[in-house]
C-alpha positions in Angstrom: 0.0 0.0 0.0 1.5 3.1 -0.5 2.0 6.3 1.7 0.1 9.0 1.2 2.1 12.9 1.3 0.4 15.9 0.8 2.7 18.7 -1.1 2.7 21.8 0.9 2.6 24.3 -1.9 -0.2 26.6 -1.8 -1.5 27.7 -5.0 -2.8 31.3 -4.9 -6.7 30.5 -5.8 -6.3 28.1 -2.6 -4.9 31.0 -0.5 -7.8 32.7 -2.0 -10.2 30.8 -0.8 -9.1 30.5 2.6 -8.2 34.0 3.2 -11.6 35.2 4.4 -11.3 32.4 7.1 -8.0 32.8 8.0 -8.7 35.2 10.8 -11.1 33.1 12.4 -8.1 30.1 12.2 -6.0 32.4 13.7 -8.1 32.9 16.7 -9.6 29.4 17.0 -6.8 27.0 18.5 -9.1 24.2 18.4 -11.1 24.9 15.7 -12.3 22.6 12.8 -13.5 23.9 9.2 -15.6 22.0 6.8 -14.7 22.0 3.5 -14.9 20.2 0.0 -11.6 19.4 -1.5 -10.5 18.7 -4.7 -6.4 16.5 -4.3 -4.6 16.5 -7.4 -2.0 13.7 -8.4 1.4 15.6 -8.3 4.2 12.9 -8.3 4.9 9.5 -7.3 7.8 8.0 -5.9 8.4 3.6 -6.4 11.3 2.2 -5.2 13.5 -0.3 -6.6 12.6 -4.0 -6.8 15.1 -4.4 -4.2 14.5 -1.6 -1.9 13.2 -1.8 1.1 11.0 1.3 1.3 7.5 1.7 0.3 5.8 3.7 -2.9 4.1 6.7 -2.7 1.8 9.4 -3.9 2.0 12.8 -3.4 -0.9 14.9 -3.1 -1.8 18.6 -3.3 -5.2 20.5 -2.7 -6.2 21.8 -6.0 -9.5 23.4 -5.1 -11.0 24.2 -1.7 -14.5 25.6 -0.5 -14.7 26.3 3.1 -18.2 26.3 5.1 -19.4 29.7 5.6 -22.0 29.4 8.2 -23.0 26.7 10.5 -26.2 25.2 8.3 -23.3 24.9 5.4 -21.5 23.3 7.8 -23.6 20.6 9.2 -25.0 19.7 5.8 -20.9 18.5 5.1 -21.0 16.7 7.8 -24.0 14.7 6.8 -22.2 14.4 3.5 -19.2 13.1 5.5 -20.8 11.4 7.5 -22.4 9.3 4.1 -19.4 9.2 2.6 -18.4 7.2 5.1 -21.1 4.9 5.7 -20.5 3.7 2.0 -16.9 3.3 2.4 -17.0 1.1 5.3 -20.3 -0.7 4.5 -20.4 -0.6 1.4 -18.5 -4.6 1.1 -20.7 -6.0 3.7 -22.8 -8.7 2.2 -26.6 -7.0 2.8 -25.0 -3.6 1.4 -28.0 -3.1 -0.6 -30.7 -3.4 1.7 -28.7 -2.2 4.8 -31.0 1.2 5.6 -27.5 3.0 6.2 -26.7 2.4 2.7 -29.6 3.1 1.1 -29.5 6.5 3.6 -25.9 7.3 2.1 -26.6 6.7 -1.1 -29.5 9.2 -0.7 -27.9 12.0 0.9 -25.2 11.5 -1.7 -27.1 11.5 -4.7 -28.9 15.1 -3.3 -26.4 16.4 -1.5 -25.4 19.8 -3.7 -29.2 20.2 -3.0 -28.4 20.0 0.8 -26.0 23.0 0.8 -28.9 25.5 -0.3 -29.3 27.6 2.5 -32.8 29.4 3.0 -31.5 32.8 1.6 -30.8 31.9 -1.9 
């Protein structure tokens, strides 16, 4: 399996994006952000046949939309929250018919519909 690295170059529509957050990152020590991410491929590394080190992939963020207000917010974390359902259920024999699927699946297939707040 290989490792995972994320490239730490910000691009500037990233910086962008974040930089009407970044005050409220500043102040929030703890705080956590919701956000959809696009990662783009940027290099990989595979070892010789007789090296003893493992491949990787390196990763950077491409595109990034952070939350903006708390209904935003919770309506990624139900995404999230589906996303995952599917990943770890989604192999299990009764997959189909398991109501958290068929839940996921749901909130997946209408979830840009989700993110429409009651002002627009």
């Amino acid at each position: 399996m290989p490792d995972i690295k994320f490239d730490s170059k910000v691009l500037e529509d990233i910086k962008e994006a974040l930089d009407p957050h970044a005050l409220d990152m500043f102040r929030q020590r703890k705080g956590r952000w919701m956000a959809v991410v696009e990662l783009a491929h940027v290099e990989r590394t595979e070892p010789g046949p007789d090296e003893d080190k493992f491949p990787s992939v390196k990763l950077r963020i491409v595109g990034i939309e952070i939350a903006a207000d708390e209904f935003s917010d919770e309506r990624l974390r139900e995404l999230q929250r589906g996303l995952y359902r599917l990943r770890t259920k989604g192999g299990t024999l009764d997959g189909e018919l398991d109501p958290d699927i068929v839940q996921a699946r749901d909130v997946l297939r209408h979830g840009a519909g989700l993110l429409v707040t009651a002002a627009d």
